[in-house]
C-alpha positions in Angstrom: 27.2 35.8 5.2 27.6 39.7 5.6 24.2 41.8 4.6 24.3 43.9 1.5 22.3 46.8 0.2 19.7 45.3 -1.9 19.6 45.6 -5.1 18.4 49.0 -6.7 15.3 48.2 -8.9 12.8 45.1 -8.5 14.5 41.9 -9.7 11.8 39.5 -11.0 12.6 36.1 -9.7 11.1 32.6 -10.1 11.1 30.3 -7.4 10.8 26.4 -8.2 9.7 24.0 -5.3 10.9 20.6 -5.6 10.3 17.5 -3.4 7.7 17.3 -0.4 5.5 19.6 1.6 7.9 20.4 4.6 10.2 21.8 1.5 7.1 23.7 0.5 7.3 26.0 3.5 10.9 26.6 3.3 10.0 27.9 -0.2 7.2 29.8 1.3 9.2 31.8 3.8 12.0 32.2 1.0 9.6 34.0 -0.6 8.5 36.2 2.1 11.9 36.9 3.1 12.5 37.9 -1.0 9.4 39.9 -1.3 10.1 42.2 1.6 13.8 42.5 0.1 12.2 44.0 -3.0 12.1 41.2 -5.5 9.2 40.8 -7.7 8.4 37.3 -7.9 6.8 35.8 -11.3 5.8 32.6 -12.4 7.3 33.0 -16.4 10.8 31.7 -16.8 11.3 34.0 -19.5 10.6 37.0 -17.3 12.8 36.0 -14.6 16.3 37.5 -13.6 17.2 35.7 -11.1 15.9 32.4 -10.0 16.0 29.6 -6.7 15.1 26.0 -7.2 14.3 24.3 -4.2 15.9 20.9 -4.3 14.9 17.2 -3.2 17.2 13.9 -2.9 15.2 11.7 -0.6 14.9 8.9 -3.2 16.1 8.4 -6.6 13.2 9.7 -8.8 13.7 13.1 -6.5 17.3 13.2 -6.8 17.3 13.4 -10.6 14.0 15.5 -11.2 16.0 18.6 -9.5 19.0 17.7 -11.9 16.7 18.0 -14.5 15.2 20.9 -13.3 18.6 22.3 -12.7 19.9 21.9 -16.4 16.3 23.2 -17.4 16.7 26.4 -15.6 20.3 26.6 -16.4 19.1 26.8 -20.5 17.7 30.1 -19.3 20.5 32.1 -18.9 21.6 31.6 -22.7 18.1 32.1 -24.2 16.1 34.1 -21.7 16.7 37.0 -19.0 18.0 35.0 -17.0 21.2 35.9 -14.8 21.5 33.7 -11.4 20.4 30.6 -10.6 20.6 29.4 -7.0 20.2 25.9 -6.0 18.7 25.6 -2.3 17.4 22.4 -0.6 18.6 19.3 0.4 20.1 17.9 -2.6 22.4 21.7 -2.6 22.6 20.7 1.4 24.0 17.4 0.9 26.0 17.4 -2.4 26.8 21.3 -2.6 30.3 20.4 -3.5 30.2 18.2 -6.4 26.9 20.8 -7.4 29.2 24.0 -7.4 32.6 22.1 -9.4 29.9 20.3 -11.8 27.5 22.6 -12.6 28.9 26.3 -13.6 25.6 27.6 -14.0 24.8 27.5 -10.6 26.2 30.7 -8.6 25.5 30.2 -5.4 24.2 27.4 -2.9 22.1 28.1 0.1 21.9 25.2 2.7 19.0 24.0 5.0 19.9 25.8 7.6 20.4 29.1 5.8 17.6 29.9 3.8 17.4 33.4 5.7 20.2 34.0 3.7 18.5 33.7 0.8 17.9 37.7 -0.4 21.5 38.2 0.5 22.5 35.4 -1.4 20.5 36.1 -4.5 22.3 40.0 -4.0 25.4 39.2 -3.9 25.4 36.8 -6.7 23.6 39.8 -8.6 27.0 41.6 -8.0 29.0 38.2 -9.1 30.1 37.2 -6.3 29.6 33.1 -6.0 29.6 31.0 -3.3 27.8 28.5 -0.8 26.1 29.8 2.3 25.6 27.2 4.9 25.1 26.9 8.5 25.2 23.6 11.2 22.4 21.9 10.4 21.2 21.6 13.9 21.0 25.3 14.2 17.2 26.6 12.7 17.3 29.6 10.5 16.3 33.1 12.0 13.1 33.1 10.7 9.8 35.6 11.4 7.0 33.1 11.3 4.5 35.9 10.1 7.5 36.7 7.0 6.1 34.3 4.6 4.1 33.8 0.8 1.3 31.2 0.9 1.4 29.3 -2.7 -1.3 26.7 -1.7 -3.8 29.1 -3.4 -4.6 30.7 0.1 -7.6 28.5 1.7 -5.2 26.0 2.7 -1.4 26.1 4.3 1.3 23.8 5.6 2.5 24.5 9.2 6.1 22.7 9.7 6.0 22.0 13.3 9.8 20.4 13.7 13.0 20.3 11.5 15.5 17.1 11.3 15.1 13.4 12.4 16.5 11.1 15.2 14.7 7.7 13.7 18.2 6.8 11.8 15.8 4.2 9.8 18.5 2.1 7.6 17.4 3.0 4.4 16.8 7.1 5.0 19.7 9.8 4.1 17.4 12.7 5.6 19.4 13.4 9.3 22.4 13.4 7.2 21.0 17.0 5.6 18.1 17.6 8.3 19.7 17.1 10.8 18.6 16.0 14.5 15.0 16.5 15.4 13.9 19.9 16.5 10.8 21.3 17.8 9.5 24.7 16.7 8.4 26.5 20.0 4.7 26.0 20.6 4.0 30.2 20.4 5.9 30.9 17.6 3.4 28.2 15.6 0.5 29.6 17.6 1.0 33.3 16.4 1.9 31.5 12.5 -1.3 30.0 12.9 -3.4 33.2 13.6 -1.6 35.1 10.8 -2.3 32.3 8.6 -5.8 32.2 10.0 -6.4 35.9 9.8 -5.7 35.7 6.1 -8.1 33.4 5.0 -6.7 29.8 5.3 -9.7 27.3 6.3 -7.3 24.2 6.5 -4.2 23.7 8.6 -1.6 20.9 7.7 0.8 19.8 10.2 3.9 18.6 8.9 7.6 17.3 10.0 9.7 14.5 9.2 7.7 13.3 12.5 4.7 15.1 13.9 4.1 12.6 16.9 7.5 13.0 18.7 6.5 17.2 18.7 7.3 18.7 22.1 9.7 16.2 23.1 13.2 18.3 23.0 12.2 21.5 23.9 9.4 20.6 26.8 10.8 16.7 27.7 7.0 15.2 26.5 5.4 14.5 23.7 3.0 17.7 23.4 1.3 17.3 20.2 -1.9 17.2 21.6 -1.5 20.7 23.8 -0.1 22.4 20.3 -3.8 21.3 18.4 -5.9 22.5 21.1 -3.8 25.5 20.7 -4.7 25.7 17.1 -8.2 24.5 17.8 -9.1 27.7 19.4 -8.3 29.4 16.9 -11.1 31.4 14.9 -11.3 31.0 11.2 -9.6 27.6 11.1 -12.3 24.9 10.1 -9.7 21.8 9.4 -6.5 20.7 11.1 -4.7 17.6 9.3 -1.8 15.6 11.0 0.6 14.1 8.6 3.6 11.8 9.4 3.0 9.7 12.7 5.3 7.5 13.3 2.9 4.7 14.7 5.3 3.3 17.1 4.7 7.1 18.6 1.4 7.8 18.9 0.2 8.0 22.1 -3.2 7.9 24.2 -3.5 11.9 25.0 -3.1 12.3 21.1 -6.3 9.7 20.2 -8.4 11.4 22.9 -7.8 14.8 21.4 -7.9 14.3 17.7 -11.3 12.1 18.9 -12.6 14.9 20.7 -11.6 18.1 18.9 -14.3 18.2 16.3 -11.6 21.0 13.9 -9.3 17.9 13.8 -9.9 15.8 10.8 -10.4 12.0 11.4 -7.2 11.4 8.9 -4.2 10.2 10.1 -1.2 9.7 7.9 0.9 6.6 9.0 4.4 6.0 7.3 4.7 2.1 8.3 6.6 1.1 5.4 6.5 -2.6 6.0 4.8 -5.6 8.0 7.4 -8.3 8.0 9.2 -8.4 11.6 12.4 -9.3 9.8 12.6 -6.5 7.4 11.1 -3.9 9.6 13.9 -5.1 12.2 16.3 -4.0 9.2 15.4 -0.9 8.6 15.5 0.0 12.0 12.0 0.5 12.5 10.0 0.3 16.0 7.3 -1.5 15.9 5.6 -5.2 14.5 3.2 -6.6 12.7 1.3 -7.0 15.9 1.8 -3.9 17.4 0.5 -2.2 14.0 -2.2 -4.3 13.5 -3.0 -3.4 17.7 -2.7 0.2 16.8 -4.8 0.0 13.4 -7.6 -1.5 15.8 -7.4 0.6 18.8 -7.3 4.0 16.5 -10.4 3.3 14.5 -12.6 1.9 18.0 -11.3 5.2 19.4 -12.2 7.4 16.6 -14.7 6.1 14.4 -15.0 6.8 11.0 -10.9 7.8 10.7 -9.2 7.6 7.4 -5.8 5.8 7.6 -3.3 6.4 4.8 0.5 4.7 4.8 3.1 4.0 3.2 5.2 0.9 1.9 8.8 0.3 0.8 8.6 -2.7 -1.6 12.3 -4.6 -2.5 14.4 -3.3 0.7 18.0 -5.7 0.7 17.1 -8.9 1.6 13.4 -9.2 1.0 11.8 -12.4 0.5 9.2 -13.6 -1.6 8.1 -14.4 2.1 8.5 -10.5 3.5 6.1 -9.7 0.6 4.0 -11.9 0.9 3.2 -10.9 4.9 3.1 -7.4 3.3 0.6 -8.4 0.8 -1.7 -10.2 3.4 -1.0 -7.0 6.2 -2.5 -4.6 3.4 -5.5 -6.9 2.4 -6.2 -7.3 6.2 -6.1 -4.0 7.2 -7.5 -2.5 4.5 -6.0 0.8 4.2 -8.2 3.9 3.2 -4.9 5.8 1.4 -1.9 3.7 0.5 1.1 4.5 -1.8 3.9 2.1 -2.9 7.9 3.2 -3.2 10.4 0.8 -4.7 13.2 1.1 -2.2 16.0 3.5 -3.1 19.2 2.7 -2.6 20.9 5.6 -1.2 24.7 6.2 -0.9 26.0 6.9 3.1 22.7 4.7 4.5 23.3 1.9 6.4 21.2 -0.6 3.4 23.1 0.2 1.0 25.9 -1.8 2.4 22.9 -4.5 2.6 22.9 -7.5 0.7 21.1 -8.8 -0.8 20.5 -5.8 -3.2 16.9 -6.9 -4.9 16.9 -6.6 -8.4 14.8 -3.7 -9.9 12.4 -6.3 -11.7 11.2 -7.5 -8.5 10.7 -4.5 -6.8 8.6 -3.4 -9.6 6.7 -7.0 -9.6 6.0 -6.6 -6.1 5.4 -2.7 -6.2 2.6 -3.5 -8.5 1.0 -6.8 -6.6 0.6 -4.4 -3.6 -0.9 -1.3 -5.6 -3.5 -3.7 -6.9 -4.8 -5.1 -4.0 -5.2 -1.5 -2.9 -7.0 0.0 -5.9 -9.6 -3.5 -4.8 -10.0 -1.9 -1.2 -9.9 1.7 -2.3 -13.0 1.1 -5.0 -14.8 -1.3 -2.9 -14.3 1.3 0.0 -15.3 4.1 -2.0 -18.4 2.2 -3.7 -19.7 1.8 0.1 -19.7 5.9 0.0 -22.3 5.6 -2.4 -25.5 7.4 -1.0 -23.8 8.9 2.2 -23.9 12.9 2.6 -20.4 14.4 3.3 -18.3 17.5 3.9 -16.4 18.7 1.1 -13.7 21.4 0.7 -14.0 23.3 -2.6 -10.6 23.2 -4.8 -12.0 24.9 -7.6 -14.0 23.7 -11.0 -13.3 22.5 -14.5 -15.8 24.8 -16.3 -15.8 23.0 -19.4 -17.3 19.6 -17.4 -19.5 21.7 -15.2 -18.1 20.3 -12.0 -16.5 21.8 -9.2 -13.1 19.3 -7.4 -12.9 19.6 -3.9 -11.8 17.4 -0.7 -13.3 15.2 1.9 -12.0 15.0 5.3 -10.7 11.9 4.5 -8.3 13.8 1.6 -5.2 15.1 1.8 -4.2 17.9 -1.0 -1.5 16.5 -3.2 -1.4 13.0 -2.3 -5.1 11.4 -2.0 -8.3 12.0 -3.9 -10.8 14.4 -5.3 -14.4 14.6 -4.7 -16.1 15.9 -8.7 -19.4 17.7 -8.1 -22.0 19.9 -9.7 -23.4 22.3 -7.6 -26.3 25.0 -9.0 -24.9 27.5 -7.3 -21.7 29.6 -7.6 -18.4 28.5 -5.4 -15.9 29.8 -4.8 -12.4 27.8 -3.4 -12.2 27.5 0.1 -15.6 26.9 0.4 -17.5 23.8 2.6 -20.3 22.6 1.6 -22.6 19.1 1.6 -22.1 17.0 -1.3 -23.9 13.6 -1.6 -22.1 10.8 -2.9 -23.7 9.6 -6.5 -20.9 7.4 -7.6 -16.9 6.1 -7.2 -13.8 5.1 -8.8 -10.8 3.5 -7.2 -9.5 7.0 -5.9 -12.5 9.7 -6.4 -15.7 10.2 -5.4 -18.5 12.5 -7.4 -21.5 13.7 -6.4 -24.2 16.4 -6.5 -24.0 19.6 -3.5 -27.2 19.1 -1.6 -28.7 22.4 0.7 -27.4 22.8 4.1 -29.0 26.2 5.7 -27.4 25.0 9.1 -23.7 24.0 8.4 -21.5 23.2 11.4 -18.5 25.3 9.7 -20.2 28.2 9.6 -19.7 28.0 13.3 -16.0 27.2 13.2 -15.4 29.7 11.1 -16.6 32.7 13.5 
């Protein structure tokens, strides 16, 4: 795409962010690239001009949420101010044809590996002009990593640390838009970092479709434990959270370090998806029910006290009552900390869909539901053991008309995993840390009361 002037007086845009964290930060630097074009971004649909809807179409449910959205948005430009609408994302990646001849009020489409393009885009379709800006999707947008708008409420960010995939699990559609896997160079998410840092953020998230294989492409080794005590050493930063390890990856440099570096929380996210050999052999997965169960055991003796969350795909073509049942008993063994459920998605151009058995939508809900209960038993009789024990908490924010401030334990990922409700007699303010003892639990949050702490270790990190 060719640059053009921008446009002569502030355009009020709205952005919508659809799908998972790693989209998040695409959304995030959108912004930033938007906001030092000269658009003034707003949150009221009414107000906006011009708007960009971040899509998703991992699964189903994602799929037809940002349809939704679209024909939501769309309403707009016959009873608001609105004038374009541009779909970006990885449903606009993957199905930008079929978007563009079936949906009208869309004017332009801005791939993956484009969204640079993005003030240009929302310019020229301004001006009228419509069309779809895409790039190969193994090539990375040009994009400043200090050139971005933090929506997270400032205390706590997402740091993408690799685009695409080269798992080719049977069931996932993702390298088909994503791309192959690609490492963002080690400085450029060091000098993020600081920026990030320097502007008040307390708690680091590292995301990518994998975290564990970081390093690998650009540096011929898996490096993800250099890059944290990168970030470590960083002043200001109090947490750093590693989401999406692929167990089958994880590695003994990467234990040692996340054992060791007392800024890296004792969480690790764990997307296993299933414990039967035979079904995990057909989606392509790289592991076993006895190398999980080997891992599970060597990553809690290496670093006690770490909170384990996963994943499982419930129904997947050709599941017997026998897979599930080996799932069942895998969850009740290894009692999970944090556990969600999916009923699988079929999705078009995936090696499974050609599966058969399909399993009937019934039974994957049957079985979605056996496993979620079990887990709500372990999550409550975990959480019940809390009861008494003293621990760190990072202040969200309150709910004035209960009296109680929501925050996160180490053990709590935003978005995904629980809250810890608290009454403190002081004032807080988000992005605090403070002591909380545990006074009582449910089967996903924990309250409490905020006890002193004159001599708090994050005071110290923070410097």
């Amino acid at each position: 795409m060719t640059q053009s002037e921008p446009v002569t007086k502030p355009v009020k845009l709205l952005m919508v962010s659809l799908g998972c964290d790693k989209n998040l930060v695409d959304s995030e630097r959108m912004l930033g690239i938007l906001t030092a074009r000269g658009f003034e971004i707003t949150d009221d649909e009414n107000e906006a001009e011009a708007a960009v809807i971040n899509t998703c179409c991992f699964i189903e449910d994602a799929r037809k949420e940002s349809i939704e959205r679209i024909f939501d948005l769309s309403r707009l430009k016959e009873t608001a101010k609105l004038k374009v609408l541009i779909a970006a994302g990885c449903m606009a990646q993957r199905y930008r044809e079929e978007i563009l001849e079936e949906i009208p009020e869309i004017d332009a489409i801005v791939g993956t590996s484009a969204i640079d393009g993005i003030a240009v885009a929302v310019e020229q379709a301004l001006r009228g002009k419509k069309e779809a800006v895409m790039r190969d999707i193994s090539t990375d947008p040009d994009l400043d990593p200090l050139n971005r708008v933090v929506t997270t409420g400032g205390h706590y960010a997402y740091l993408k640390i690799a685009e695409g995939c080269d798992k080719r699990c049977t069931y996932c559609s993702i390298p088909g838009f994503r791309g192959h896997y690609r490492s963002v160079p080690k400085e450029k998410l060091l000098l993020e970092a600081e920026k990030l840092a320097a502007s008040g953020v307390k708690e680091l998230i590292l995301v990518a479709q994998e975290t564990t294989l970081y390093g690998t492409d650009l540096y011929g080794r898996k490096c993800l434990h250099e890059l944290l005590h990168g970030l470590c050493s960083i002043p200001g930063l109090v947490w750093i959270r590693i989401l999406y390890c692929y167990p089958e990856e994880i590695y003994p440099e990467l234990i040692d370090t996340i054992a060791s570096e007392p800024k890296i929380c004792r969480y690790l996210d764990l997307p296993i998806q299933h414990a039967s050999d035979r079904i995990l052999k057909r989606m392509a997965r790289r592991t076993t029910e006895s190398d999980l169960k080997e891992l599970i055991r060597t990553l809690r003796e290496k670093i006690p006290g770490i909170v384990l969350r996963t994943t499982m795909i419930t129904g997947f073509p050709g599941e017997t009552e026998e897979d599930y049942e080996t799932c069942l008993s895998f969850v009740r063994e290894m009692r999970f900390d944090r556990l969600g459920v999916f009923m699988y998605s079929r999705e078009e151009g995936t090696p499974a869909a050609a599966m058969k058995p399909q399993i009937p939508k019934k039974i994957k809900k049957m079985r979605e539901a056996g496993i979620m209960e079990a887990q709500q038993r372990i999550s409550l009789e975990n959480n019940r053991g809390k009861i008494g024990s003293v621990m760190d908490v990072f202040v969200e924010g309150s709910i004035p008309e209960d009296g109680v401030y929501v925050g996160r334990t180490e053990g709590d990922a935003p978005s995904v995993d629980g809250f810890m409700f608290f009454r403190s007699r002081r004032t807080l303010m988000s992005g605090d840390f403070v002591k909380v003892k545990v006074t009582a639990a449910s089967e996903y949050d924990l309250h409490g009361e905020e006890i002193d702490d004159e001599n708090s270790q994050f005071d110290e990190f923070a410097e």
